[in-house]
C-alpha positions in Angstrom: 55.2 123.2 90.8 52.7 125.8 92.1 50.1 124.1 94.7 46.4 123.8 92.8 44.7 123.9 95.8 43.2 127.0 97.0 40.9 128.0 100.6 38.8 131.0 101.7 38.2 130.5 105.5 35.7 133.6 106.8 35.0 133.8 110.4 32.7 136.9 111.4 31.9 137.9 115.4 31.4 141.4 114.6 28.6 142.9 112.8 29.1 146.3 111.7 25.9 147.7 112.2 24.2 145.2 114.6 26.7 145.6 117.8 23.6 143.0 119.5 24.4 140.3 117.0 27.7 139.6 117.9 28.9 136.2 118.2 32.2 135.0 119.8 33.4 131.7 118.3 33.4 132.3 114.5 36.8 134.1 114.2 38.1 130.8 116.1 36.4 128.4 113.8 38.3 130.3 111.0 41.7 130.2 112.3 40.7 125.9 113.0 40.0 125.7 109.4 43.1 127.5 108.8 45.6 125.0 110.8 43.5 121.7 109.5 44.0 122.7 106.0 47.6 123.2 106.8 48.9 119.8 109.1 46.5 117.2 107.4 45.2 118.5 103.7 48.7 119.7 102.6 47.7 123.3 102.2 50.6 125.7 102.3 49.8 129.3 104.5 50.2 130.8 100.7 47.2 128.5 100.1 44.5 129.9 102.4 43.1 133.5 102.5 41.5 134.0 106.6 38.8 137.2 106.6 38.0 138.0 110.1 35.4 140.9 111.1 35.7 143.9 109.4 38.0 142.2 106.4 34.9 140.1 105.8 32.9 142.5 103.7 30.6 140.9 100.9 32.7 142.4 98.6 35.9 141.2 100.0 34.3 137.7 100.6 32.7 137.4 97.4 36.2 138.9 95.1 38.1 135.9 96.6 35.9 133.8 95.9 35.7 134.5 92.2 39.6 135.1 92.0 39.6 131.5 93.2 36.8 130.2 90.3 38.7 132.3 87.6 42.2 130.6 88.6 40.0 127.4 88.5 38.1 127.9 85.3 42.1 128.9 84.1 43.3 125.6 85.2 45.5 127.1 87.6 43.4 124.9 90.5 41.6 121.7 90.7 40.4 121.8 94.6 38.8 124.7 96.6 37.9 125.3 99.7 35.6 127.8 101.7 34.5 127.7 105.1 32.1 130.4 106.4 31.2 130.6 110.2 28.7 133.3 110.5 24.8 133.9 111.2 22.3 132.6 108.6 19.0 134.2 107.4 16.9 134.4 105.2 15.2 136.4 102.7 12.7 136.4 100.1 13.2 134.8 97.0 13.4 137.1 94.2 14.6 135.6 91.2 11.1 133.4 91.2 12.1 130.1 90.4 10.6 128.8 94.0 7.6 130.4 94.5 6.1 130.6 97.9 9.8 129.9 99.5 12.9 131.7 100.7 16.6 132.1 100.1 19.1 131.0 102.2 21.5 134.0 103.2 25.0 134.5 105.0 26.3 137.7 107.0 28.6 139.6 106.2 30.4 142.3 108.4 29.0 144.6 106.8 25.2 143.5 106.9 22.8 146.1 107.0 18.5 146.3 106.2 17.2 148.3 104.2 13.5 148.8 103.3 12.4 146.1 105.8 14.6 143.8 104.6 18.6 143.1 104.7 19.9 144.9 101.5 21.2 143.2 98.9 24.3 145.0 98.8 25.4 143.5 101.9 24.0 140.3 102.7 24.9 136.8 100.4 22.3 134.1 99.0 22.6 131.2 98.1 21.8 132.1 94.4 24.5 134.5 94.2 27.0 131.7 95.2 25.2 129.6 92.7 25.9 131.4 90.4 29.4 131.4 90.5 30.2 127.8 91.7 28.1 126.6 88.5 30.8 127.8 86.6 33.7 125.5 87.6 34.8 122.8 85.5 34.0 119.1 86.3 37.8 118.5 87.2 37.3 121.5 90.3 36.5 119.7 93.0 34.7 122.2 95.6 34.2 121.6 99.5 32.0 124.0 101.2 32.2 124.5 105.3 28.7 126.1 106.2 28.6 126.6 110.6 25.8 129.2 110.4 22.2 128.4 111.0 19.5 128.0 108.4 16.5 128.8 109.6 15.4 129.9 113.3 12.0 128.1 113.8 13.9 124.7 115.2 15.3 126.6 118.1 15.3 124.8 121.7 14.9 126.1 125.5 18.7 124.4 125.0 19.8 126.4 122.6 19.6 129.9 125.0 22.1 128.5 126.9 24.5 130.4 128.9 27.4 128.7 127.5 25.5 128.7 123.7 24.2 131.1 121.3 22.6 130.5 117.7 24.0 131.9 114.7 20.8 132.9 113.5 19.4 136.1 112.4 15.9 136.9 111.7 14.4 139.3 109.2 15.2 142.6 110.8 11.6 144.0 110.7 8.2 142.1 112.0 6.5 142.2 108.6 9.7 140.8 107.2 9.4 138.0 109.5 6.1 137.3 108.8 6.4 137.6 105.2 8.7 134.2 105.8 7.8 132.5 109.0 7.0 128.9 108.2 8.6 128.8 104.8 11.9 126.8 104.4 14.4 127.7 102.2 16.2 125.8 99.3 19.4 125.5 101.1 22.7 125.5 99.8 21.9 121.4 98.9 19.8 123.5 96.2 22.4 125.1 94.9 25.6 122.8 94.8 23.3 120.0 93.5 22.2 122.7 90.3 25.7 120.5 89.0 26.3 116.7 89.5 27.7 116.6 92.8 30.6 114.9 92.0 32.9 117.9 92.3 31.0 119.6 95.1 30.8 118.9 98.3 28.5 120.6 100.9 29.3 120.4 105.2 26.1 122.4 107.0 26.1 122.8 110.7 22.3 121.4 110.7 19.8 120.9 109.0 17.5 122.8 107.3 15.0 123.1 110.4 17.5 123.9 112.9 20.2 126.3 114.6 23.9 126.0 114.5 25.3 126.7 118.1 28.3 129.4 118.8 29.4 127.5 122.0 32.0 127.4 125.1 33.7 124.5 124.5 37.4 123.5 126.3 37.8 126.7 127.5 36.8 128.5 124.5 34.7 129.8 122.1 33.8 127.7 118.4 31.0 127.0 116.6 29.8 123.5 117.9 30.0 121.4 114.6 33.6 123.3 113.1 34.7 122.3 116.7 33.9 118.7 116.7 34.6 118.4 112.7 38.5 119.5 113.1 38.7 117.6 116.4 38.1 114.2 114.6 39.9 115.2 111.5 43.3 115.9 113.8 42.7 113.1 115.8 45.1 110.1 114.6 47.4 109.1 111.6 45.2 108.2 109.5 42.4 110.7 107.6 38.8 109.2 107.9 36.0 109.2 105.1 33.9 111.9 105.0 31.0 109.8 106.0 32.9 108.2 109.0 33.7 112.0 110.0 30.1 112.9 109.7 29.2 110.2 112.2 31.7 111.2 114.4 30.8 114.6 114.7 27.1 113.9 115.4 28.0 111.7 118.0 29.9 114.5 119.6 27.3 116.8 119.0 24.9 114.6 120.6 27.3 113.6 123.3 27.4 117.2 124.1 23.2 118.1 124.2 23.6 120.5 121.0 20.5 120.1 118.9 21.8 120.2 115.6 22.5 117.0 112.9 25.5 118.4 110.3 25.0 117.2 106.8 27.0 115.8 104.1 26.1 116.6 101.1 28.1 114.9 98.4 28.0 111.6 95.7 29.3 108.1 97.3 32.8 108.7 96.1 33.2 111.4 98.2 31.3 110.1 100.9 33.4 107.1 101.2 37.0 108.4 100.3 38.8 111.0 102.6 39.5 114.7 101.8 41.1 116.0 99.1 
């Protein structure tokens, strides 16, 4: 019988046009989603796309991901996965329905501005990815991996440290910046929740206030929170709940001076039961 589990894991250092953006754990984190998803969520390597750098396009990124909701909405899959370790940003909101707020935005490789802002050709908002996760079926349970930052105003002396780097991007031009400064965007919470979230699941790095660190950890590079997070999932026999995961990580994070609080976002089920 053909597996019905499905998992986009994107990890992107290398920014095609912004050689001073690059980061150095996200292609790691990528590969760690890969081999959790294989030895403890009975994923097969057929199972899992990886895009790394310049494979992680928008378009590439966002073609898998609705190849995986058409399989879904065929019936062909009833639990998918995506894990994105990137830089946030944000820009402004242009479909209207918060005014006076911003979008939350992921980076693709292939991330350019244009106009003063990041064109929209190359960049990915949270409404875009609302509107394609709304269209899965209640069966379709859906667990989103989100180690970028959200928004750049929370950032610590800490945070600039050698062995540390936030994956955060501001607007690329000043009025850009000041067209948003102080305003907090929706957040991905926003946009799983559109649905009951009984069938979708949402890990951030942070919170909404706060940056997500690319760190050197154990000799290597990760983003802090994917670290810690596949760390206590392989640690043991047994698979934890999701909230006994989440306190786990914190603690590590915490343990570890990295000022960032990961968030679960899901209904008590799946807070108290263990992955899929």
């Amino acid at each position: 019988m053909a597996s019905q589990r499905r998992a986009l894991c994107v990890g992107i250092n290398h920014f095609k046009n912004l050689p001073n953006a690059t980061l150095q754990g996200c292609v790691n984190d990528a590969h760690d989603m890969q081999s959790l998803l294989s030895a403890k969520l009975g994923f097969s390597a057929a199972d899992i796309t990886v895009l790394a750098d310049a494979q992680a396009t928008k378009a590439t990124i966002m073609s898998k991901l609705q190849g995986m909701v058409a399989d879904a909405k065929a019936g062909k899959l009833n639990y998918l996965v995506f894990s994105l370790s990137s830089h946030g940003t944000q820009v402004p909101d242009l479909s209207g329905d918060e005014p006076d707020r911003a979008d939350e935005a992921f980076c693709p490789h292939d991330l350019i501005a244009v106009g003063g802002n990041w064109d929209p050709a190359h960049i990915i908002t949270d409404d875009e990815l609302h509107d394609l996760f709304v269209q899965l079926p209640a069966n379709v349970l859906l667990e989103v991996y989100l180690d970028t930052c959200h928004s750049g105003t929370g950032l610590k002396a800490l945070d600039l440290a050698a062995d540390r780097r936030p994956r955060y991007l501001p607007p690329p031009t000043l009025a850009g910046f000041l067209a948003l400064d102080g305003r907090r965007p929706r957040g991905l919470r926003h946009t799983l929740s559109a649905k009951a979230l009984s069938h979708n699941i949402l890990w951030a790095a942070c919170r909404s206030d706060q940056t997500s660190a690319d760190a050197h950890i154990a000799g290597g590079w990760h983003g802090a929170f994917t670290y810690f997070f596949c760390k206590e999932m392989m640690s043991g026999g047994n698979l934890l709940a999701r909230k006994d995961v989440l306190t786990k990580v914190r603690a590590d994070l915490v343990a570890g001076h990295y000022n960032q609080t990961p968030q679960l976002e899901a209904d008590a089920t799946n807070r108290n039961t263990t992955l899929a």
